[in-house]
C-alpha positions as CSV (number, residue, x, y, z in Angstrom):
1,X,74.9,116.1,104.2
2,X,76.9,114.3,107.0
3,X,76.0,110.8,105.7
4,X,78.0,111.9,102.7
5,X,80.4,112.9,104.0
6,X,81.3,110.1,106.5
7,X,80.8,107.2,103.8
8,X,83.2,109.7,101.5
9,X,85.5,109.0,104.1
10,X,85.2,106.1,104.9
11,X,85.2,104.8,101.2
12,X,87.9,106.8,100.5
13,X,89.7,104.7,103.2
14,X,88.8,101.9,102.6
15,X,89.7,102.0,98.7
16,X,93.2,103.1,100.3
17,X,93.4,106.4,98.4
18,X,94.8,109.9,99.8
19,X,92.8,113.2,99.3
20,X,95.5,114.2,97.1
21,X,94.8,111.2,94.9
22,X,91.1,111.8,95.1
23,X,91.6,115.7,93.9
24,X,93.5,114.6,91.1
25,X,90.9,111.6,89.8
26,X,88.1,114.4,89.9
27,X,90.6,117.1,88.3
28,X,90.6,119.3,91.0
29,X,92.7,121.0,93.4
30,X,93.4,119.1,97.0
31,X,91.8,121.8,98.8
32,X,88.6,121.7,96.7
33,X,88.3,117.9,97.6
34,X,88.9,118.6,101.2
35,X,86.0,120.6,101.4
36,X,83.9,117.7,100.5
37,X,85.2,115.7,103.3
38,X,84.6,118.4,105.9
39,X,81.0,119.7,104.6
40,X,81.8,122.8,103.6
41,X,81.1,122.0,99.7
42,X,79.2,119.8,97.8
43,X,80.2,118.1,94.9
44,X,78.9,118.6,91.6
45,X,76.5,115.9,89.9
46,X,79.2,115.2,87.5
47,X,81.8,114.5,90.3
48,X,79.5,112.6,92.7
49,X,79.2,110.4,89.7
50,X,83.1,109.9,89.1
51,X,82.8,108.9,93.2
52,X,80.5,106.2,93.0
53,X,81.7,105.0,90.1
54,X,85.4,105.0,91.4
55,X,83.9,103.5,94.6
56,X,81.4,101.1,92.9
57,X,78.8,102.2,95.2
58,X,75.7,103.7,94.4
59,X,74.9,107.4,94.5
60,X,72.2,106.7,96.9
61,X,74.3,105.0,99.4
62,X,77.1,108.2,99.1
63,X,74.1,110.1,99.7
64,X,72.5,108.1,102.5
65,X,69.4,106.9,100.9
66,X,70.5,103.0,100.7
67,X,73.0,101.0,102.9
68,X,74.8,99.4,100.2
């Protein structure tokens, strides 16, 4: 799950949001979020959805199963 979370990263970067804005778009506490970033969780279906959709990416490039 490293892919994931590099390009969650590095998307979150890019889109120039702060894990505290990212916990509170997917309703969750900052902690919780930051566990995405460092591999220790996973997110839910539901949530990885919100992510691509927030990114406009696909859930298959999050997940490292497409490059764009």
């Amino acid at each position: 799950m490293k892919i994931f979370q590099e390009r969650l990263v590095e998307q979150r970067k890019l889109n120039k949001k702060t894990q505290r804005q990212m916990a509170e778009y997917l309703n969750m506490a900052q902690p919780s979020y930051i566990r995405y970033e460092n591999g220790s969780s996973e997110p839910s279906l539901e949530n990885l959805v919100k992510i691509a959709d927030l990114f406009d990416v696909s859930i298959d490039f999050l997940l490292g199963r497409a490059e764009f």
